[in-house]
Structure formats: structure tokens, C-alpha cells
C-alpha angles and dihedrals in degrees: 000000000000119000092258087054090046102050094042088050092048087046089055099046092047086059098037077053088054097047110103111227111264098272080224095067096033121108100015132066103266115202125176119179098358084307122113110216106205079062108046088047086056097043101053086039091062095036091057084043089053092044098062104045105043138018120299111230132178105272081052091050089041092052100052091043091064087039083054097048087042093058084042088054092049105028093094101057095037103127105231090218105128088007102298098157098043099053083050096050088056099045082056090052097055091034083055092044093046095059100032095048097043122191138270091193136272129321 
């Protein structure tokens, strides 16, 4: 991952931090299509995280990659109330960045 990717992924990450949950997901076990959101928004979190601070290795890449077709799969019946859409847009960004972009190791 070359310094531009790195820092767009680390700025992405920073405001998705800052993003309060969608107030319509918080408290209860969302699930949309079979996916439960609370889940899927801490998985690729960690993964991107992960991403940035040690080596990316396959089972890393693997995992993002089911998070990214997961968003793809929900993205469409998200209900945009509190900002739903937007935060997983975003998570798909970074999800997208993190595994095109790979990993030479931390920094």
C-alpha cells in the first residue's frame, strides 16, 4: 500500500470513527438480508484497522473480501434514516481500498 492509499484509507477510517451509529440500528440485533449489521460495521472496522498497522495476509484479505460482498449484498435495502447508507458506503470504500490496495506491513 503506497503513502496516498494509506493516508486515504486512515482518513477514512478517522471519520467513519467519528460517525455516530445510525440511532435506528442502535440497541437491537439488526439483520438485513441474513446480515446483521452491528457485525458486518465492526468486522470491516477491524479488518481496515488491521490493515493499516500489521501485515495483510490472506485470512485478513479473505475476511474483508466476505465483509465487501456482504455491504454489496445490503446496501440496497439499507434504510438511509440516521445516515444508514452513508456509514455503509463508507465501510465499502475502505473495505474496497483495504484489499485492492494489500499491505507491505506496518509502518
Amino acid at each position: 500500500m503506497n503513502e496516498s492509499e494509506r493516508d486515504l484509507l486512515a482518513r477514512l477510517r478517522e471519520e467513519h470513527m467519528r460517525m455516530p451509529f445510525p440511532p435506528n440500528m442502535r440497541g437491537r440485533e439488526i439483520e438485513i438480508e441474513g446480515e446483521d449489521m452491528v457485525s458486518l460495521d465492526a468486522s470491516i472496522a477491524i479488518g481496515v484497522s488491521s490493515s493499516l498497522s500489521e501485515p495483510f495476509d490472506v485470512k485478513r484479505r479473505d475476511a474483508l473480501l466476505r465483509c465487501l460482498a456482504a455491504v454489496e449484498k445490503v446496501l440496497p435495502s439499507i434504510d438511509d434514516e440516521g445516515g444508514g447508507i452513508e456509514r455503509y458506503e463508507r465501510l465499502r470504500e475502505m473495505a474496497a481500498l483495504a484489499v485492492e490496495s494489500g499491505n507491505d506491513g506496518p509502518r
